[in-house]
ZAVEX-553291 format. One record per residue: x, y, z of N, C-alpha, C in turn. Coordinates in pm, whole numbers, padded with zeros to 5 digits, always signed. Example, Ala and Ser with C-alpha at 12.3 -4.5 7.8 and 13.67 -1.06 7.14 Angstrom:
+01319-00569+00780+01230-00450+00780+01320-00330+00780 +01285-00225+00708+01367-00106+00714+01290+00003+00787 
This chain:
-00586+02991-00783-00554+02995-00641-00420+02927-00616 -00376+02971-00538-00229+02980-00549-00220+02808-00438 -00138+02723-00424-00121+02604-00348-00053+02640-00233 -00116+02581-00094-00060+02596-00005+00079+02572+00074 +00152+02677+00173+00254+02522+00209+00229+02477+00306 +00267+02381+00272+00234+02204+00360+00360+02157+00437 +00292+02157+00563+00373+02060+00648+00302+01929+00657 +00388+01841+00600+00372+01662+00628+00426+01605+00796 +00341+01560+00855+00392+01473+00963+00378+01317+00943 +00479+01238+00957+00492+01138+00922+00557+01059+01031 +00513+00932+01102+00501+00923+01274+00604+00801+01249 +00640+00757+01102+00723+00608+01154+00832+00637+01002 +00879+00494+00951+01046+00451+00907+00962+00456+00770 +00996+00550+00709+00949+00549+00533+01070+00573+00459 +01162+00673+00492+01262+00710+00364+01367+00621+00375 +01432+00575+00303+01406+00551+00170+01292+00432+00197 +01192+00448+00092+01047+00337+00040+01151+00262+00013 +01091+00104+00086+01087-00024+00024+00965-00082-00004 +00854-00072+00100+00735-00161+00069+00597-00064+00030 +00535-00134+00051+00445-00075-00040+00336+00060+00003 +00351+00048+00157+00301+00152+00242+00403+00277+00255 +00534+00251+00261+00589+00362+00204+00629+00444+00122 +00633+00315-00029+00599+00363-00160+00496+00524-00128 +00387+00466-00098+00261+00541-00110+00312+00642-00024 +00399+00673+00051+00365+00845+00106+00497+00883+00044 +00600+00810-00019+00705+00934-00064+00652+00905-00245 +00571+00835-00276+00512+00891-00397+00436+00982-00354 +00352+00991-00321+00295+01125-00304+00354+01268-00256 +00439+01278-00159+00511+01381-00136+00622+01418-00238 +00684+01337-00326+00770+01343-00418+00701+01408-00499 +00575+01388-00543+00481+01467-00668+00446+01574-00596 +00428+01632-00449+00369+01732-00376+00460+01838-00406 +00618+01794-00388+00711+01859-00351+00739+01954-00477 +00643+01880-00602+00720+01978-00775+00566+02070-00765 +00488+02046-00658+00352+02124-00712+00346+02290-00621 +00392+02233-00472+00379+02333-00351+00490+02316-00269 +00512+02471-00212+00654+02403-00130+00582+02352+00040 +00699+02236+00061+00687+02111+00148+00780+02093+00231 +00693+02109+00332+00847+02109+00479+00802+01948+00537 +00883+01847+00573+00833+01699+00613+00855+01726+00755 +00820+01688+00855+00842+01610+00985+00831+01485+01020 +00969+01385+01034+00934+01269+01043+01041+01260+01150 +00961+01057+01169+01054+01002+01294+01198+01036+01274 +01252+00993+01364+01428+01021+01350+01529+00893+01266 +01405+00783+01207+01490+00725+01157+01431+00701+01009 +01428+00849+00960+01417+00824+00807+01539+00908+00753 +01569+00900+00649+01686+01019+00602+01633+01111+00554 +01710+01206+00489+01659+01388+00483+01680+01363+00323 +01729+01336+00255+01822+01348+00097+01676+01300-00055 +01610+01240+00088+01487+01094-00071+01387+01224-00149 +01376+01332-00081+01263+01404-00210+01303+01525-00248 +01350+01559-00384+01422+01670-00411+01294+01781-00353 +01366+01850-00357+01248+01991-00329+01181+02000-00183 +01162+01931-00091+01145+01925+00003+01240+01900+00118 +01195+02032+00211+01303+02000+00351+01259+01915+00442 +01312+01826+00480+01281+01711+00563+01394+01726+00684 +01302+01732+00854+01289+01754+00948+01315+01620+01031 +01432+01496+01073+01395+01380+01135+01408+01400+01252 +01308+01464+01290+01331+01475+01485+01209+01394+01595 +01123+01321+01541+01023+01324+01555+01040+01144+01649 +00988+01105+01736+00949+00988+01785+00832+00860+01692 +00872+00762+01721+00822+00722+01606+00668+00701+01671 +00586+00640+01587+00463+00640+01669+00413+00576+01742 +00521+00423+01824+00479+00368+01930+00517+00413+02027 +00609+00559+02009+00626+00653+02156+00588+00783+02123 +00484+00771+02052+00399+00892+02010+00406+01013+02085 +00326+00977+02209+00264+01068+02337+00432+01139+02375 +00549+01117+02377+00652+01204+02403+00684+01330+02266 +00657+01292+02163+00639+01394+02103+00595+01565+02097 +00498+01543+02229+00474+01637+02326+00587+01729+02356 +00738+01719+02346+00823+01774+02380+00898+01850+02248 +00780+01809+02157+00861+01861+02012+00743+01971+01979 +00621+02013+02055+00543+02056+01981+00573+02226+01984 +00641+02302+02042+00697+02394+02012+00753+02408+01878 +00835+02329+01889+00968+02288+01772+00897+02340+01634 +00744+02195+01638+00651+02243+01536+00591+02377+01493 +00548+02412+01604+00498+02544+01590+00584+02620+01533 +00704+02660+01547+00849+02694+01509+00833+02692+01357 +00835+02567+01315+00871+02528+01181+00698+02583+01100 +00602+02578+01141+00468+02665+01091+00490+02781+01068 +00551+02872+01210+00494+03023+01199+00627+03073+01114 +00789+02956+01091+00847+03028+01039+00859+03039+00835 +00779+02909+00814+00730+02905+00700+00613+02920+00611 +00518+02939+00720+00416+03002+00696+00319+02920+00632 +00318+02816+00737+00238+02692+00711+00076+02696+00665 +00030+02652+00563-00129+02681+00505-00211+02560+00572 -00140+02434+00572-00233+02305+00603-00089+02234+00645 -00142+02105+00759-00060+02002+00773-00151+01900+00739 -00044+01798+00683-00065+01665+00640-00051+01582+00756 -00162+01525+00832-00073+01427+00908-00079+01230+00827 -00022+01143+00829+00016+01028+00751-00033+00941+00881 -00164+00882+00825-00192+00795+00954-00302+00845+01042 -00358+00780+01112-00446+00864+01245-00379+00897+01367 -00270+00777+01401-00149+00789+01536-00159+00912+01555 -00087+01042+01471-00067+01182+01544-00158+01279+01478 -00302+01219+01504-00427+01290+01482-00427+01383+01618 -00381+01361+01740-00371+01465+01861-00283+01579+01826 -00190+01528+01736-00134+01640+01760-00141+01750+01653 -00193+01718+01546-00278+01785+01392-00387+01892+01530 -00459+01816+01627-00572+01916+01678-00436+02038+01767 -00357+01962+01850-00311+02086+01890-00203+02178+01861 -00198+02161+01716-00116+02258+01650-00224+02332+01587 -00337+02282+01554-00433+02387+01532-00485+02459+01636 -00508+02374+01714-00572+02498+01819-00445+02619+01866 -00313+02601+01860-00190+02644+01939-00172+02750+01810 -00206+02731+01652-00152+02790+01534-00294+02845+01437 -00350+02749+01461-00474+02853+01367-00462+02748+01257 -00360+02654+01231-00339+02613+01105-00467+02510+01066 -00486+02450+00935-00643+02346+00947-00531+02226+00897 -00573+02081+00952-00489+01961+00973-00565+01871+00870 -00517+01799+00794-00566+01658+00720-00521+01522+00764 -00602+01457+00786-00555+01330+00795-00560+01200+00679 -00441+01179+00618-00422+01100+00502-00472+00937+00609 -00537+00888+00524-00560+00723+00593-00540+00657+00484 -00475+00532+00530-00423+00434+00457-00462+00320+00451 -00584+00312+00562-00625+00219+00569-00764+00269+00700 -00835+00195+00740-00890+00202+00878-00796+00100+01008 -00739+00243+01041-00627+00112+01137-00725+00007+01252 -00804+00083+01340-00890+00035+01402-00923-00153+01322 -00963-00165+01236-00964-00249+01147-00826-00337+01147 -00784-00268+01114-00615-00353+01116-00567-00426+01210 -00595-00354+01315-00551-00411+01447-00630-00524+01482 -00743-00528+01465-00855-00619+01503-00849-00747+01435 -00802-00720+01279-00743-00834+01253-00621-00893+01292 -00520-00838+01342-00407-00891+01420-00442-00925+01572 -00582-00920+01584-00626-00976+01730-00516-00871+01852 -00495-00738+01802-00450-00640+01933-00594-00598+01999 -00569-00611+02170-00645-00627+02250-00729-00477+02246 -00627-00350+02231-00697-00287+02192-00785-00183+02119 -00800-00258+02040-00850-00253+01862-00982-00120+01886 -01036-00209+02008-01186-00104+01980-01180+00059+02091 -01058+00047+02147-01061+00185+02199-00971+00231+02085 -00894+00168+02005-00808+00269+01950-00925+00336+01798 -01036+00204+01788-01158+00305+01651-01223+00382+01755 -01240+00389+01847-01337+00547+01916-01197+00667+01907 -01096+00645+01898-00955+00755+01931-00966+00775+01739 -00981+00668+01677-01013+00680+01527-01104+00761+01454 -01200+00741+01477-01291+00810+01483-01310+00942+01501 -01263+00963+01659-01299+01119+01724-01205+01230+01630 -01030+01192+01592-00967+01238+01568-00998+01319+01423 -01041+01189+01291-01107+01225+01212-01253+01289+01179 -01311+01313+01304-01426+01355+01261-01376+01519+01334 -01277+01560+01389-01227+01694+01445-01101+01764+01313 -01109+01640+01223-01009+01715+01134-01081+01800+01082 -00986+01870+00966-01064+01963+00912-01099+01905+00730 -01049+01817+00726-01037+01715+00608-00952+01573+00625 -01025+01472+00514-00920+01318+00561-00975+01303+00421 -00847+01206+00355-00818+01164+00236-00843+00999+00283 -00876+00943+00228-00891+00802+00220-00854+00747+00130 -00788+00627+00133-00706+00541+00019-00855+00477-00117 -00907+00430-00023-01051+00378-00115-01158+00407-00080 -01233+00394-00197-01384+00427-00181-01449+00344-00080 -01440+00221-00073-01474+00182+00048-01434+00193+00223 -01326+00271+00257-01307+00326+00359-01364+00497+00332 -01359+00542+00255-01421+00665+00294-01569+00646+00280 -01652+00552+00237-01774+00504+00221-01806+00472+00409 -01690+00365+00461-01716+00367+00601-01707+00462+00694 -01615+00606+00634-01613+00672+00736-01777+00760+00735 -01783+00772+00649-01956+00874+00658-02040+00797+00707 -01999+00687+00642-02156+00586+00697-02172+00585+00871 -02032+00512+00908-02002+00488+01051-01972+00533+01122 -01888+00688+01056-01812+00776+01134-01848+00924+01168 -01978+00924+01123-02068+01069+01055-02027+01185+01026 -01892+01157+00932-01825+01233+00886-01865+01335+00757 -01865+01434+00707-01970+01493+00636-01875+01422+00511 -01929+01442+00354-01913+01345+00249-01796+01466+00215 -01856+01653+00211-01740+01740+00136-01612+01711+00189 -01596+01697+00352-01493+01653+00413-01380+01550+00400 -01421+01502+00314-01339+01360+00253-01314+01373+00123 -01213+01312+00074-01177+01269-00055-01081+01127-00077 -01093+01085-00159-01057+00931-00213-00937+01007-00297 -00796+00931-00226-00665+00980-00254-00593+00852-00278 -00558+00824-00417-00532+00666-00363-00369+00640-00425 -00353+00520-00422-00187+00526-00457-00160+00500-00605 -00030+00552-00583+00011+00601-00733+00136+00508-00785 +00132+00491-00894+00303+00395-00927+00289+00496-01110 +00387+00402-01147+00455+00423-01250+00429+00351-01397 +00385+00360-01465+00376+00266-01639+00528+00200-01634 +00516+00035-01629+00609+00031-01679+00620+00040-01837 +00703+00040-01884+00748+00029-02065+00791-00092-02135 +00781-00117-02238+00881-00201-02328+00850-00305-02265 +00704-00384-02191+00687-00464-02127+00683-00630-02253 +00654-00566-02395+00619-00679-02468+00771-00764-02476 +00856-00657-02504+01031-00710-02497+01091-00764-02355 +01067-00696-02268+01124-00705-02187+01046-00833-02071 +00921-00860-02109+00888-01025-02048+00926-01109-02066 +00999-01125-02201+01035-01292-02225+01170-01346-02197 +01234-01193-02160+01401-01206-02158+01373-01216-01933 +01334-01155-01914+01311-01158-01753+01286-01293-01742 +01131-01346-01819+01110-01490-01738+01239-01594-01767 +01247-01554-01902+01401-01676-01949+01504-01683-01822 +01518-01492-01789+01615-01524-01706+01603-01623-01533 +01477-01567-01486+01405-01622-01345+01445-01774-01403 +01370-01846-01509+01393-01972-01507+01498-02093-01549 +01599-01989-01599+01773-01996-01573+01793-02037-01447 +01816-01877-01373+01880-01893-01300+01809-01981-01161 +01656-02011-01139+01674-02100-01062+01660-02227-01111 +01691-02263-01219+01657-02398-01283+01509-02443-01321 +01450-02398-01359+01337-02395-01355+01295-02480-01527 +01199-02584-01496+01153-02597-01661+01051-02547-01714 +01107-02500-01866+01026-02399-01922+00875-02416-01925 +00808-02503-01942+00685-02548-01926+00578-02507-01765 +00687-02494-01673+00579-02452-01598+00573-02302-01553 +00451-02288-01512+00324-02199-01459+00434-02113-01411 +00464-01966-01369+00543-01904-01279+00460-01801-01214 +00374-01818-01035+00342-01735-01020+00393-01650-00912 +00349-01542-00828+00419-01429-00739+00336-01385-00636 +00398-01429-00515+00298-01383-00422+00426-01293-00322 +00371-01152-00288+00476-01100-00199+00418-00998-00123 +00466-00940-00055+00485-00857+00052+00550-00859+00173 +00525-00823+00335+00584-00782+00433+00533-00911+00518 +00606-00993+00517+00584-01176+00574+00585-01128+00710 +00574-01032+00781+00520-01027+00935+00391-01013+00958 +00363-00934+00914+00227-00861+00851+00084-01006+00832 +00006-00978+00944-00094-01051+00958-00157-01121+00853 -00200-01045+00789-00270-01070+00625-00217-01140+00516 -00092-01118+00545-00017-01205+00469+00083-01355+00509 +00068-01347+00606+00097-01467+00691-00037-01527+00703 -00119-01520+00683-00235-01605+00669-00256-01621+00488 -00215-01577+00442-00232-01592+00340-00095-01698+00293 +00032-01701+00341+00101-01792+00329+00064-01945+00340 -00043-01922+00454-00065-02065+00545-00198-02111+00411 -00270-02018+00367-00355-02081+00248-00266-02126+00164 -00158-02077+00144-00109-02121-00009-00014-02244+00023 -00011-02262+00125+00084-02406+00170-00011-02528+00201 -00148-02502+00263-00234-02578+00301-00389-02592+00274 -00411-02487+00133-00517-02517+00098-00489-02512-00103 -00434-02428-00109-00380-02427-00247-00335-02523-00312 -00188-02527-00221-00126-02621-00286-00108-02746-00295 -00227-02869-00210-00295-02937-00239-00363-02983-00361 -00465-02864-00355-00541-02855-00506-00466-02857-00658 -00381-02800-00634-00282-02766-00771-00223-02971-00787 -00165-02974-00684-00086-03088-00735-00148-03200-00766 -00289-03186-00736-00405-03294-00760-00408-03311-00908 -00379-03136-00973-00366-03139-01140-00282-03173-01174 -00188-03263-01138-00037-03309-01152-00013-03126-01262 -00025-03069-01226-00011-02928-01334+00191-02833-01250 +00243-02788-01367+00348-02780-01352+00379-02653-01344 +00430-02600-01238+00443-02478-01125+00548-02427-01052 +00537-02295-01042+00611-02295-00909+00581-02155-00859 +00553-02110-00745+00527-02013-00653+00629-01971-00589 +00661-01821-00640+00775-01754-00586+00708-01654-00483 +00761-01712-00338+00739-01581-00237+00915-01473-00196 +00815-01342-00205+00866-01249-00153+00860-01148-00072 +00976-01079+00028+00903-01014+00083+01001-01051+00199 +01008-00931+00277+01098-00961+00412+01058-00992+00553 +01101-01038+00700+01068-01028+00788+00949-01157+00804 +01026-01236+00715+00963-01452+00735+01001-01495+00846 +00930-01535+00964+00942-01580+01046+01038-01729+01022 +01130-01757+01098+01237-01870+01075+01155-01996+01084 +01041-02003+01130+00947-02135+01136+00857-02140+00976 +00845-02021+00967+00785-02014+00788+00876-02057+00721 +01008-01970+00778+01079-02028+00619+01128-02138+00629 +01119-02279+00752+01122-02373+00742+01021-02434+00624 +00909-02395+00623+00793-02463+00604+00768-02473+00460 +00814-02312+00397+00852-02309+00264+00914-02406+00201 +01085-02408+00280+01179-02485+00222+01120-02654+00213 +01015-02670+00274+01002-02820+00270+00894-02812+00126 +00859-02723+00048+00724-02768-00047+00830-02735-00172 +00866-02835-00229+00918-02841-00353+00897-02750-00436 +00744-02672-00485+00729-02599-00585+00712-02453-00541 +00733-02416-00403+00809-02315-00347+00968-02246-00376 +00981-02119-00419+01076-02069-00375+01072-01941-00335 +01169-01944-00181+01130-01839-00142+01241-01742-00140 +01229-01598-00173+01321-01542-00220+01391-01420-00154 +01305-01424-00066+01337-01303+00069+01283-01199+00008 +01332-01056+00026+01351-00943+00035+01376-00907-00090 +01371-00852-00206+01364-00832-00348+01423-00674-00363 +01560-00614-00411+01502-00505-00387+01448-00452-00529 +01421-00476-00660+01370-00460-00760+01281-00580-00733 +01148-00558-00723+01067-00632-00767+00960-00642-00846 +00998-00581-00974+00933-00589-01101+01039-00674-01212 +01100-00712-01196+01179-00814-01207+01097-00907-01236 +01029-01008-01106+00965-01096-01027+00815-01055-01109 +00746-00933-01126+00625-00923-01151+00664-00911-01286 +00735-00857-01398+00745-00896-01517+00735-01017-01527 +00850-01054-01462+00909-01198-01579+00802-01343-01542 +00726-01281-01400+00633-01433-01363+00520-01424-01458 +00434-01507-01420+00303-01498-01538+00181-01463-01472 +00216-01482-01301+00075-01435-01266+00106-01433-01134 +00050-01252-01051+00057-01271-00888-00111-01314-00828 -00038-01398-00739-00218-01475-00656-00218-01376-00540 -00323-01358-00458-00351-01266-00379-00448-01327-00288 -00429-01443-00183-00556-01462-00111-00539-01393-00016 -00561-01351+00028-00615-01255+00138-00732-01212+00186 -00783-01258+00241-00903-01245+00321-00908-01177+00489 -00775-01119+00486-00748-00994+00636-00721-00854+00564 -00757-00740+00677-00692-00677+00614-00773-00546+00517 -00720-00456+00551-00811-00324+00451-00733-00257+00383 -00760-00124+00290-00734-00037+00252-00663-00090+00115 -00565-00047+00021-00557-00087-00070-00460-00207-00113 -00401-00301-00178-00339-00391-00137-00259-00367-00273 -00150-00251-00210-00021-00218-00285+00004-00277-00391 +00062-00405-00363+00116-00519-00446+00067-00546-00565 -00122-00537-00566-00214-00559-00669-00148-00421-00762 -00157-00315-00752-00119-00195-00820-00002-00243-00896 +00076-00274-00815+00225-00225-00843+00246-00378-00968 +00161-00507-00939+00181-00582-01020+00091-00524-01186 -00016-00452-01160-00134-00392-01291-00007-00301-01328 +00081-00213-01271+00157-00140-01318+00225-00227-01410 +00258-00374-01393+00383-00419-01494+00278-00502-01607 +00157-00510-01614+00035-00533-01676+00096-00680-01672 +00070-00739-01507+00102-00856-01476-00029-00871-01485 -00115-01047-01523-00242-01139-01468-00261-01079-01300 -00354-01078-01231-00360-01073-01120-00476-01171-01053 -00478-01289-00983-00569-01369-00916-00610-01363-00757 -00709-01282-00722-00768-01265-00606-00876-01275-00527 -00863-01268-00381-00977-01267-00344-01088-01194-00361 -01220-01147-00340-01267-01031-00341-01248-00961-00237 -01234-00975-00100-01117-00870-00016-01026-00849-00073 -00954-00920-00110-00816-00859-00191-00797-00764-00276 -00922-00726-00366-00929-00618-00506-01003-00512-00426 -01040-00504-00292-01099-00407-00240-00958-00266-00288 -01088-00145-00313-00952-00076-00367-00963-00011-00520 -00968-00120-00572-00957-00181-00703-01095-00118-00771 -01101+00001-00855-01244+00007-00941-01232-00072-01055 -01336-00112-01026-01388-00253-01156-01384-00234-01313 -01398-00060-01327-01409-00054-01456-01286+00004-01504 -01165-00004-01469-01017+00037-01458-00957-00093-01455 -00966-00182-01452-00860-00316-01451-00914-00401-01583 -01042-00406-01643-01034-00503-01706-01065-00636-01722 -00979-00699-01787-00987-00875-01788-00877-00911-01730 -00774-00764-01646-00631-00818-01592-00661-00897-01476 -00796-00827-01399-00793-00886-01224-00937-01024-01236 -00847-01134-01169-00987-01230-01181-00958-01234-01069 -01110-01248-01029-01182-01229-00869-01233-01360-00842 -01204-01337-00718-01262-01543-00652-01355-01477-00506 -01419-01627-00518-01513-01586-00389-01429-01586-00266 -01430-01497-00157-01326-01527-00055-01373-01701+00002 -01242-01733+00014-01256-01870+00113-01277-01997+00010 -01276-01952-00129-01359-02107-00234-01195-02095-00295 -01133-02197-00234-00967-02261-00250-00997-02343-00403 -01075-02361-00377-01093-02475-00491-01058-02383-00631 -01204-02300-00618-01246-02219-00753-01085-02121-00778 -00982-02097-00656-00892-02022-00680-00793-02109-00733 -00751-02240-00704-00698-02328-00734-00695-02345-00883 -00837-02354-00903-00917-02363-01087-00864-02294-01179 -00871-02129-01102-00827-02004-01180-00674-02018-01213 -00589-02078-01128-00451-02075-01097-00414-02202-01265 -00490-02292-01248-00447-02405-01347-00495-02356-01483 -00609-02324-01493-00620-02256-01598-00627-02113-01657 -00486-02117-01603-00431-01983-01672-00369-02011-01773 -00392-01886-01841-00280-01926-02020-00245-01755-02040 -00136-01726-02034-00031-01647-01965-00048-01614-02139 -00019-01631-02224+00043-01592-02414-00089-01573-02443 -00191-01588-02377-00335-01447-02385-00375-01319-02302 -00220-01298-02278-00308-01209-02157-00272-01091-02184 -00380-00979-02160-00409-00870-02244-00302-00773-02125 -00321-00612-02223-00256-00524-02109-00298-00449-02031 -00318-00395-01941-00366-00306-01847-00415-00134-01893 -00506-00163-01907-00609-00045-01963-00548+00078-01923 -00564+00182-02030-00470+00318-01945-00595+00381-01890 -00679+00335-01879-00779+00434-01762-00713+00414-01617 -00673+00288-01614-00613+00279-01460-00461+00365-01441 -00384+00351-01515-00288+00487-01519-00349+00616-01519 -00412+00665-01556-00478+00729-01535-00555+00810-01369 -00603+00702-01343-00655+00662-01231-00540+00651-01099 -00433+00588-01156-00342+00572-01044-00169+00657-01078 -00231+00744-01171-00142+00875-01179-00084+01000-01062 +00042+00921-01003+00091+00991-00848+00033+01199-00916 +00052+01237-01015+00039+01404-01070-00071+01389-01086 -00215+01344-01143-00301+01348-01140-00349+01318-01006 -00309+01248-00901-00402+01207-00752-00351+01320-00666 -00236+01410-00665-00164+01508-00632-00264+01619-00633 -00297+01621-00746-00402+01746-00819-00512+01719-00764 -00547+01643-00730-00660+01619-00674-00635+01654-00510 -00545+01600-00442-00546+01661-00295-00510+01796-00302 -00464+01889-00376-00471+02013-00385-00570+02114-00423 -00679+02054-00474-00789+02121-00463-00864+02098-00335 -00870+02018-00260-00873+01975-00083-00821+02090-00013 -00699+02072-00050-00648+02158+00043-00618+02299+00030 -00637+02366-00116-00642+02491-00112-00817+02531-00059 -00886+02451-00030-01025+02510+00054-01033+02478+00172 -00942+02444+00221-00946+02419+00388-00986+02576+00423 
């Protein structure tokens, strides 16, 4: 059966990927684009040039002025009936309205890729309104005609909670890259990290990063300044915690600069660098759903990984190994424990079932059998 073409709608700032939520949709459309041909529609402030093989469309409002988009939906229709659109992708639930009325206006059948349960998301950022936007969540996905879910445990919630039928769904999850030559190329990275910030060779080097606006991880800063790193120095044990990641509030990065075995490094734009050459990324996080990028992208460099059990949500158990050690959420102590007794010159490599598993051409292949039965 021959693969459909696909129009992608994509409601906010992805091209060019920096973090880890955008990683995940131009990996996937980048692998879409060598399988089926791919017309994009996105906001107006991504560029056109990031995925060979695909025509990319930036006319679009981003999705906190969603509802004017309304003035583009001709446009759409346009770009369907003149390419002869099989399925649209929409990225997100935001322009789940408008997946229904290009179907009803085109005949076409709509998917909704989720990345998370936003409803969820919001609720942890305490937005007021979290619980009308899961009934708009909800309704949208249960009128698609298919939704991909990042993990088994959000598409587990949508049937359960959302009485979404089980054929209707599929577990689509994110994809990275093997790194290589990781046995050579660790010892010359960390040498270099602990060069160039002066660092003595003896201590611990671990990595905590992502998008420092971002709820989940700003609480997770405030553990590692005020419950962590307490515990550690109690082991007089010898350390240092590199944060990364852009958009640090100027009162954080006060707060950083005052803890000695802090450094904070901003915005990274290679950051496997940082996940090679350290010895281990920590992950408390206890906000927050869907898959937690960072964990991947560090198993990709067959970095140690230390987390919460919210944090490995995502994560199948029998695909990682002895790489991911799991802590009870909220026991600082027992994570503290894990952190000191680490010994980095035992640590094994990342099982290729999870490459496997998190193969952007293999997870590709999989939403294309989805979508050639719409």
């Amino acid at each position: 059966m021959d693969s459909p073409i696909v129009l992608g709608i994509v409601s906010y700032s992805v091209f060019p990927a920096r973090m880890g939520g955008q990683k995940c949709v131009q990996g996937f459309y980048e692998q879409l684009a060598k399988e089926a041909k791919l017309i994009l529609a996105v906001a107006k402030n991504n560029q056109t040039d990031t995925i060979p093989g695909a025509q990319i469309e930036n006319f679009l409002f981003d999705h906190w002025k969603g509802p004017l988009n309304i003035i583009y939906l001709f446009r759409l229709i346009k770009l369907i009936r003149k390419h002869q659109v099989g399925a649209i992708i929409i990225e997100h639930s935001y322009f789940g309205w408008l997946g229904l009325l290009l179907r009803w206006l085109t005949g076409t059948p709509f998917v909704i890729r989720s990345h998370n349960i936003e409803a969820h998301r919001f609720r942890d950022m305490q937005r007021l309104f979290w619980k009308t936007y899961h009934s708009y969540e909800r309704y949208v996905h249960r009128k698609a005609n298919h939704s991909f879910f990042i993990t088994i445990e959000d598409l587990n919630y949508a049937i359960s909670s959302w009485d979404l039928k089980p054929e209707n769904c599929t577990m689509i999850t994110y994809g990275v890259k093997q790194e290589t030559n990781i046995d050579t190329s660790k010892p010359v990275l960390r040498k270099r990290i602990m060069e160039y910030f002066k660092i003595p060779n003896h201590n611990l080097l671990f990595l905590f990063n992502g998008s420092l606006n971002y709820t989940p991880n700003t609480d997770a800063l405030h553990i590692i300044v005020y419950e962590l790193l307490p515990r550690l120095r109690e082991k007089k044990l010898p350390f240092t915690i590199f944060i990364c990641g852009s958009n640090l509030s100027t009162q954080w990065e006060h707060v950083l600069q005052q803890q000695p075995e802090i450094i904070y490094c901003g915005f990274v734009d290679d950051i496997n660098v940082f996940m090679i050459g350290t010895d281990c990324s920590i992950n408390p996080v206890t906000l927050g759903g869907g898959i937690k990028t960072k964990l991947v992208e560090a198993l990709a460099c067959h970095q140690t990984v230390i987390t919460t059990a919210t944090g490995v949500k995502g994560l199948l158990p029998g695909l990682i190994g002895e790489k991911v050690k799991v802590v009870p959420d909220y026991d600082w102590t027992v994570f503290a424990n894990t952190m000191s007794n680490l010994k980095p010159y035992q640590s094994s490599m990342t099982p290729n079932a999870f490459f496997e598993h998190h193969n952007w051409g293999n997870i590709v292949a999989k939403a294309l059998v989805s979508l050639r039965h719409l």
